[in-house]
Structures are given as structure tokens and as C-alpha cells.
N, C-alpha and C positions, 0 to 999 in steps of 0.2 A: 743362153740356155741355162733353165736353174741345175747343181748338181748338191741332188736330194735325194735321202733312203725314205722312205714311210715304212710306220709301224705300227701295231694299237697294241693295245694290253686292255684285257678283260679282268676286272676283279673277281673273287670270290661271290660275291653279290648279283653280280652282272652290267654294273657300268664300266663302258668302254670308254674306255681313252684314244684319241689319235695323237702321233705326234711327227712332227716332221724336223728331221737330221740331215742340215747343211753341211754336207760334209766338207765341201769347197776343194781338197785335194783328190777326192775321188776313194777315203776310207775316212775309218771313225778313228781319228786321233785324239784320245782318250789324255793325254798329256798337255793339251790347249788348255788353258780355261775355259769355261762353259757361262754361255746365256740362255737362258731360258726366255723364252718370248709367250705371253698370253694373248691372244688375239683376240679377246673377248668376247663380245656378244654379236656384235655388228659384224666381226672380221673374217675373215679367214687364213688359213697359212697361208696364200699364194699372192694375200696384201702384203706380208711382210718380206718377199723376196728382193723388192728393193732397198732392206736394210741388210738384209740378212747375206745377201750373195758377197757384198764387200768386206764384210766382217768375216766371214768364212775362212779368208786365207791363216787371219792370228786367232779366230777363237773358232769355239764349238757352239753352233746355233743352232738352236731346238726350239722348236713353235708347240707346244700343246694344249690340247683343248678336248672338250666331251665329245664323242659322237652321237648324232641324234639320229633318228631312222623307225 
């Protein structure tokens, strides 16, 4: 089971961002180093849980991407 927060952020403008925060220990430990994951065009966040869940326990892994709608 993935252990993930979701989040988005709107700009000034109005493009939204989503982004997804592997916590791995179950909060944001802000003291890991951090990855950033772009899942591009084709991907989604929920391709990269099989990279992302095992790296979780030593880093900070975040997927973000545009939302469309």
C-alpha cells in the first residue's frame, strides 16, 4: 500500500499544479534529501510508486505535474 499526501497549488494566474509527497514514514521529514520526480506527458504519479515507495524510507519523493481538467 503506497504511503502518500496529495496536494496542488494554484498560481496567481491560474495553473495548477499537483503533486504527490511519499512520505514513507507516515509525515514530511523535511530533513531527508529530496527527489523530485516529473512523470511527464505519458505518466502519471501512480507509474512512479514502484520507484518511489523504496526510496522513501532515506529520501523525500515528490512526483509533480500540471493538472488538466
Amino acid at each position: 500500500m503506497a504511503d502518500y499526501a496529495d496536494s496542488q497549488y494554484e498560481s496567481h494566474d491560474g495553473l495548477v499544479l499537483y503533486a504527490r509527497d511519499y512520505a514513507g514514514t507516515g509525515h514530511r521529514d523535511t530533513s531527508r534529501p529530496a527527489i523530485v520526480c516529473l512523470s511527464g506527458l505519458t505518466g502519471t504519479s501512480a507509474s512512479l510508486e514502484d520507484l518511489a515507495n523504496p526510496l522513501a524510507s532515506d529520501y523525500r519523493c515528490t512526483d509533480a505535474s500540471r493538472t488538466y481538467g
